[in-house]
N, C-alpha and C positions, 0 to 999 in steps of 0.2 A: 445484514447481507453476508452472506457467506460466500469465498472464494476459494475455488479447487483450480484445477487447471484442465482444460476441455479438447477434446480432436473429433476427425470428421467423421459422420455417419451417413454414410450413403442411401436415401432408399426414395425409391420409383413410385411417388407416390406427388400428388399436386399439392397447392402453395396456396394456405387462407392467410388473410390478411394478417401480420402481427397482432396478438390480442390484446386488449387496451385494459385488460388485468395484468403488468407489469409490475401493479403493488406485492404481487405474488412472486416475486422474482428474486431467486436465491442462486447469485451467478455461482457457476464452478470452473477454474481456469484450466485453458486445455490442458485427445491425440491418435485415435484411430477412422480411417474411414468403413464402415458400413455401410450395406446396401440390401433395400426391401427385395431385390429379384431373385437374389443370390447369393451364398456363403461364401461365394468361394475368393478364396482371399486373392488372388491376382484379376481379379477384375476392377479397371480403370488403374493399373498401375502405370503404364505407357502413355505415351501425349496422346491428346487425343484429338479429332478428328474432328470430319462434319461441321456442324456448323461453331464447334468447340473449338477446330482449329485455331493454333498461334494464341491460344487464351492465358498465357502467362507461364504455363508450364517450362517453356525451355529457360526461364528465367529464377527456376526455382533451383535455390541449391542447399547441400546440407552442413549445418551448423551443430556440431555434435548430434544430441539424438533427437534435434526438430531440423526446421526447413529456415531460411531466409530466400529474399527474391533483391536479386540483383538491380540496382537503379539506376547505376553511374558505373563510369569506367573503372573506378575503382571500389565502391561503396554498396554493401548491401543493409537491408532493414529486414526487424525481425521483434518479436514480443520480448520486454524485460524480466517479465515476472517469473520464467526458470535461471532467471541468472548467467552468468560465464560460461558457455563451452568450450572453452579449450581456442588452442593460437590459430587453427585452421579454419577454412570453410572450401564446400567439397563441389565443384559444377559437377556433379554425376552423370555417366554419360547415358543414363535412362533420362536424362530431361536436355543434355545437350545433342543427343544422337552418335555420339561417337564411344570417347574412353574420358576415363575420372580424369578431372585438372583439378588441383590443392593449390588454395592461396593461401597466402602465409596475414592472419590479418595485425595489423600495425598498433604496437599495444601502444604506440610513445604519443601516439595523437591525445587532441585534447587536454595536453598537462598532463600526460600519463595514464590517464583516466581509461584510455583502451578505447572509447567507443563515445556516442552522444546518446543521452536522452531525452527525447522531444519530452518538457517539461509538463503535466499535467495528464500525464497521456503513459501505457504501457508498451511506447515505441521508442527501440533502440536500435542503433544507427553504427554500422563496423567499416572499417577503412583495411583495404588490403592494401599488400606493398605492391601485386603486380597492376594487369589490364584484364579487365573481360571483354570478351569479346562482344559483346550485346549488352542491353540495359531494358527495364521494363519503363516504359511513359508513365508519368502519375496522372491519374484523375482528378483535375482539380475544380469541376463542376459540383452543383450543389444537386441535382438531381438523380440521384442514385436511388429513391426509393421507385420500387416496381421495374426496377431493371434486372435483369436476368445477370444472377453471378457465378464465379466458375472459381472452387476454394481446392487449395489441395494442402496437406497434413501428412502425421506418418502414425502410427497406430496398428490396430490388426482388426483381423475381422469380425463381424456381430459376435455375441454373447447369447444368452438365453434370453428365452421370450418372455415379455413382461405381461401376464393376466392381468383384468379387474373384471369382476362379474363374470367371469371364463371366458372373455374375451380380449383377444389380441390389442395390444395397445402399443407396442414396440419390443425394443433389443436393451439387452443389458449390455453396456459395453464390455468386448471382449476382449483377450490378453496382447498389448500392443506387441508388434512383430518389426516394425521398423518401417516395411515396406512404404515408401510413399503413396498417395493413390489422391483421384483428383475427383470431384462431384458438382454437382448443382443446386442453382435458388435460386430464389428470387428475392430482391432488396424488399423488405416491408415495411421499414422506415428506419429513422433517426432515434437512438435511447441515448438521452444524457444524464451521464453517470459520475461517480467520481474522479474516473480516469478519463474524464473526455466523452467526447460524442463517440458513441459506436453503431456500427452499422448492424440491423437486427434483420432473422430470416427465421423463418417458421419451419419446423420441420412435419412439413402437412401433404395431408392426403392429396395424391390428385395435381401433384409439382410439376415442375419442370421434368426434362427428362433423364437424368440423372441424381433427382434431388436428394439435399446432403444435409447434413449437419455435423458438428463435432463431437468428437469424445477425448478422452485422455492420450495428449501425444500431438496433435496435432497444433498445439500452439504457434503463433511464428508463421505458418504457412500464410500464401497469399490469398488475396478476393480479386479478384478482378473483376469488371465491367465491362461492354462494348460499348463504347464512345462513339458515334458515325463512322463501323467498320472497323475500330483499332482498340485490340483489348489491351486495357488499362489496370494499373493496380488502383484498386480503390480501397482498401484496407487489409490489416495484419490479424489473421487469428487470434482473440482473444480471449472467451469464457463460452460458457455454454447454462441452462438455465439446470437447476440439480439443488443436493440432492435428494431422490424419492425413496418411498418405502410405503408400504402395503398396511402399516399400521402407526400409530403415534406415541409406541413403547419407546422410554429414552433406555438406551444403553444394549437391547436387545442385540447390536451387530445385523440388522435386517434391510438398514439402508444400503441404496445403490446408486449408481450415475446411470442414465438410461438414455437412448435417443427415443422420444416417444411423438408418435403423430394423434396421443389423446393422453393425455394427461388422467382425464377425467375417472375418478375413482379412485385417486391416488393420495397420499401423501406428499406434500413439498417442501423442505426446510432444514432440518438440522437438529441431530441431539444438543447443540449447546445454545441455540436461538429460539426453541420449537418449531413445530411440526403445524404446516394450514392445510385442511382437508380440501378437495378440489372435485366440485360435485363432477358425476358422469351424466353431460346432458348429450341429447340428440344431435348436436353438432360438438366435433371435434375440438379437443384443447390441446393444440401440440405447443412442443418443447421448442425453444429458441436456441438459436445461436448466435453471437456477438463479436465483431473484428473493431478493433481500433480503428476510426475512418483517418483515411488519410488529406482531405480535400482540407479538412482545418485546420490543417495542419502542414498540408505544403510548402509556405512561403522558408516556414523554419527546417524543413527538412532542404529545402531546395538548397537553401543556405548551407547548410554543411555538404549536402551531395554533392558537390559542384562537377555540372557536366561542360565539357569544354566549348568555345563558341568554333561554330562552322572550318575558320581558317584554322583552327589546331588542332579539328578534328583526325584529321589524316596525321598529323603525328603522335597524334595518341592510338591511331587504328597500327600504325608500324610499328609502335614499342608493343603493342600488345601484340602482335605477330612476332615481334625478334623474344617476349616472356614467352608464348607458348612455344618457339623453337626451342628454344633454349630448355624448356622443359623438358620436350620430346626429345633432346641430345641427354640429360641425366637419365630419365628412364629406359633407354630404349636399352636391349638386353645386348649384353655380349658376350 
C-alpha cells in the first residue's frame, strides 16, 4: 500500500455504497476541495448554511498550511502524518465570523514532546496556552455508517479532466491555493487499517448535495456527523484512495492523484508496487476517501482533552474572555 497525503474534492454528484473491492486500495495521504458544479474556486469557502448549518465549521482552525478542529477549552486535534507546523494555531475569522485569534500552542506538555499521539492511529492532539471560545462535541457512537458527513480541508480547485474511453471519469487534482472550503458524504462504512479504523465515503454519482472527497492539502480537516440535531466530530482527514494513470508504463511520469466518480478504465497503484487495471463496467467505480474515526478512540482522547466539569465551567468561560481581551488591547492599533 502506498501512502501520499489527500484533500477535499467537492462534486455534486450521489453516494454508492463503498465498494467491497478495497483489495484494490492504494491509499494516498492528504488537500484541495473540488466541486462537480463549478471551478470556481471560492465556492463553499464560508460556513455554510441550510441544513449544513453549525456542521463543525466554526470549530475549524488553521495549523500551518492544514486545518485542526478545536475540542476542549484549550485543545485542538488534527492528522500527524505532515508533521510540526509551527508554535501557533490560527481561529480564522472566516470560520469564527469575526477577526484571526493566534494561540500560542504549549510545546512543554507531554514531557516536552509538544503535543499527544492517539497510539495506533494518525491523530495528534495540540494544547494551547490560552481559552477558546467554543469546542466541537465528539461522536462517540458506533454508527456512523450511511450518515451524512460534512469534511472541510485547504487545497485549490479542480485540475484537468480525467478520460477513459472519451469519457468523463473525474478531476485531476489541481494546484492547492490554501483557501479553506467545506463539502459533503455520506459515511459508507468502517476500513480497518494499519492506522486504525477509518471512516470511508465514496466519491459517487448521484450524492449528497455538496458531495466531496479529498485531495492533496486537505489533511487534518474535520468529518463531522449529525447526531439527533448536534453536529459532532466524528473523524480527522486522512488519505484518499490513488494513485492513477491511464497506462502501466513504470517510470513514464503519467501518473496522477484524481478525485474520480469511476475509476473504471483506469490504472491504480504505483511505479514502486505495480499498477492493477480496474475494468470500466456499467456501473460506476469511484474513488474513496478516508478520516481517522474518532469514536475508538475517544476514551484516550477524552483523556488528554480534558473539558472542565459544569461548576468550573464559568471560570474557564472568564479567562477565556479576560485572553481574548487581552488580545484585542496588543492588537488594536494606535
Amino acid at each position: 500500500m502506498s501512502t501520499r497525503t489527500a484533500s477535499i474534492a467537492i462534486v455534486r454528484r450521489g453516494l454508492l455504497p463503498v465498494s467491497a473491492a478495497l483489495w484494490l486500495l492504494c491509499v494516498t495521504n492528504c488537500g484541495a476541495v473540488l466541486f462537480h458544479g463549478t471551478d470556481d474556486p471560492s465556492h463553499n469557502t464560508s460556513a455554510p448554511g441550510g441544513i449544513f448549518a453549525d456542521s463543525g465549521w466554526q470549530h475549524q482552525g488553521m495549523y500551518g498550511a492544514f486545518l485542526g478542529t478545536i475540542i476542549a477549552p484549550q485543545y485542538f486535534i488534527t492528522a500527524q502524518h505532515f508533521g510540526t507546523q509551527g508554535g501557533t494555531f490560527t481561529h480564522s475569522g472566516i470560520f469564527n465570523g469575526g477577526s484571526d485569534v493566534t494561540y500560542n500552542i504549549d510545546s512543554a506538555v507531554n514531557g516536552g514532546a509538544g503535543y499527544w499521539d492517539i497510539s495506533g492511529t494518525d491523530l495528534r492532539i495540540f494544547k494551547v496556552q490560552e481559552y477558546f471560545p467554543a469546542y466541537a462535541p465528539l461522536y462517540t457512537g458506533s454508527l456512523e455508517t450511511s450518515m451524512t458527513m460534512v469534511t472541510m480541508g485547504r487545497g485549490g480547485p479542480r485540475g484537468a479532466e480525467v478520460l477513459a474511453g472519451g469519457n468523463l471519469h473525474g478531476w485531476k487534482h489541481g494546484t492547492p491555493d490554501g483557501s479553506a472550503r467545506w463539502g459533503s458524504n455520506t459515511v459508507g462504512g468502517i476500513y480497518s487499517s494499519a492506522l486504525g479504523d477509518l471512516l470511508a465515503a465514496s466519491f459517487s454519482a448521484g450524492g449528497t448535495t455538496e458531495e466531496a472527497t479529498l485531495s492533496v492539502g486537505d489533511s487534518g480537516g474535520g468529518v463531522f456527523v449529525n447526531d439527533g440535531g448536534v453536529w459532532k466530530l466524528a473523524g480527522v482527514n486522512y488519505s484518499i484512495d490513488g494513485r492513477f494513470d491511464t497506462n502501466n508504463i513504470t517510470g513514464d511520469g503519467s501518473d496522477f492523484d484524481a478525485a474520480l466518480f469511476d475509476r473504471g478504465g483506469l490504472y491504480q497503484g504505483s511505479d514502486a508496487f505495480g499498477w492493477t487495471f480496474i475494468p470500466d463496467l456499467p456501473l460506476d467505480n469511484p474513488s474513496g476517501m478516508y478520516a481517522s474515526r474518532i469514536s475508538t478512540n475517544a476514551a484516550e482522547i477524552m483523556s488528554i482533552a480534558v473539558v472542565p466539569e459544569p461548576r468550573s465551567a464559568m471560570l474557564v468561560a472568564l479567562a477565556g474572555l479576560w485572553s481574548a481581551a487581552r488580545r484585542r488591547r496588543i492588537m488594536r492599533p494606535l
